[in-house]
N, C-alpha and C positions, 0 to 999 in steps of 0.2 A: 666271922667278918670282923676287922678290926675297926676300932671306934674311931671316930674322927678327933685329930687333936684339936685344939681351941684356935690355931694357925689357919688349919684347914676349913672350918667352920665358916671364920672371918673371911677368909680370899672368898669362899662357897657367897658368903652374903655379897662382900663386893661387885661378885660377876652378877649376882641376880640384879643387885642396883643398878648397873648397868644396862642390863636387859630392860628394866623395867624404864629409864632413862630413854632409851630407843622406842620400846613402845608405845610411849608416850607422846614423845617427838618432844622431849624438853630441850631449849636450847642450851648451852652451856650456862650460861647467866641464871639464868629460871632453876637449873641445876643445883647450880653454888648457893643460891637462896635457899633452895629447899634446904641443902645440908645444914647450912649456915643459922637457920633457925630452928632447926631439930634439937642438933648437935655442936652449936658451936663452934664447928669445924669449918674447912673451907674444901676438906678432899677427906674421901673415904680411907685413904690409908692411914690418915689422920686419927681414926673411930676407933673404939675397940665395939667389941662384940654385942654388947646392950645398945651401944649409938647406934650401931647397923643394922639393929632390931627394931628400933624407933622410926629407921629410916624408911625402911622396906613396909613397915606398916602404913603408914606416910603415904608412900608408893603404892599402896592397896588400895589404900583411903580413895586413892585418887583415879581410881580407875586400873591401875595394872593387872593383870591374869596372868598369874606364869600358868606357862605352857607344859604337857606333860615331861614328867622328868627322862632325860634321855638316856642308856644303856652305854653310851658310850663307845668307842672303837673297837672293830671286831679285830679278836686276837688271828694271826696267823694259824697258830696249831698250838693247843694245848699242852701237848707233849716235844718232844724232839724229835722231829722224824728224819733230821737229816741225813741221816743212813741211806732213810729208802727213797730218798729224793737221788741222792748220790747213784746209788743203784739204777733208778729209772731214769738218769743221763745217759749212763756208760749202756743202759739197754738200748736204749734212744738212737744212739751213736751207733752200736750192733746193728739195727735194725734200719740205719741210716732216714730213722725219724727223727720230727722236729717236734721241741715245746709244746709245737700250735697243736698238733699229733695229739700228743697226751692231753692238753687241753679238752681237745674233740671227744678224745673217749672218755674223759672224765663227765664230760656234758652227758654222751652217751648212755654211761655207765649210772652213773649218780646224781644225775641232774644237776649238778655242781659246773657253774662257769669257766675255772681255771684249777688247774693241777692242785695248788699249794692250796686250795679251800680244804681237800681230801683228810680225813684222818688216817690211823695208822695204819687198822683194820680195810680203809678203802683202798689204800695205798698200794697193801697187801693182793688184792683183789686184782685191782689194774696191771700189775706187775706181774700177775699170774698169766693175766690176760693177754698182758704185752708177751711174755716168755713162750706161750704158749702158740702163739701168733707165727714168732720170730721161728719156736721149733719146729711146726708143721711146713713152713715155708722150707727149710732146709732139708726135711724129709722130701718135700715134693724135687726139689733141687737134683739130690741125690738120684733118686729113681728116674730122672732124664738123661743124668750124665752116664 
């Protein structure tokens, strides 16, 4: 994992001051004060890196709890699967099914809400499923006409 630059650190500090500013219920004013005798300052962008550490202690001192740290946004797909997205349109469209279709069997299949949560290997799977689906129906087809 790569390390954080000194850029990244600071913005990291500022959002927490923030937070910690909300959680408090400080008003704007009571805000300014606080910086303003820590640091000198009148705004955090104004800080570097040790002011923002002074600050945020400050903001402990005073009752702030951050809250656990979050994971942040879940990616689409790890890899590129747009292949066998591609693929499972034009099956889709064969099979004169919808999106919501694949959706459903994705629920079905993998207890996954929507299509695009799928990885490659489930994709794989569905699309067998789908294909499979699509071929038996066209065998039954046949043996009526």
């Amino acid at each position: 994992m790569a390390r954080m630059t000194y850029e990244q650190r600071r913005q990291g500090l500022i959002a927490k001051i923030h937070v910690a500013q909300t959680q408090l219920a400080l008003d704007e004013d009571s805000y300014r004060a606080i910086l303003q005798r820590i640091t000198g300052q009148k705004s955090c962008k104004n800080c570097d890196l040790a002011q923002l550490q002074r600050v945020m202690d400050e903001m402990q001192r005073l009752g702030f709890k951050p809250t656990k740290k979050s994971i942040g946004r879940k990616p689409l797909h790890f890899t590129d699967v747009s292949d066998l997205m591609a693929k499972l349109g034009v099956l889709l469209r064969q099979t004169e099914k919808s999106w919501a279709y694949a959706d459903g069997m994705a629920r079905q299949m993998f207890k996954k809400d929507k299509v695009n949560q799928l990885d490659a290997r489930q994709l794989h799977k569905l699309i067998a499923a789908l294909n499979y689906h699509h071929l038996k129906k066209q065998a039954n087809a046949a043996k009526t006409a």
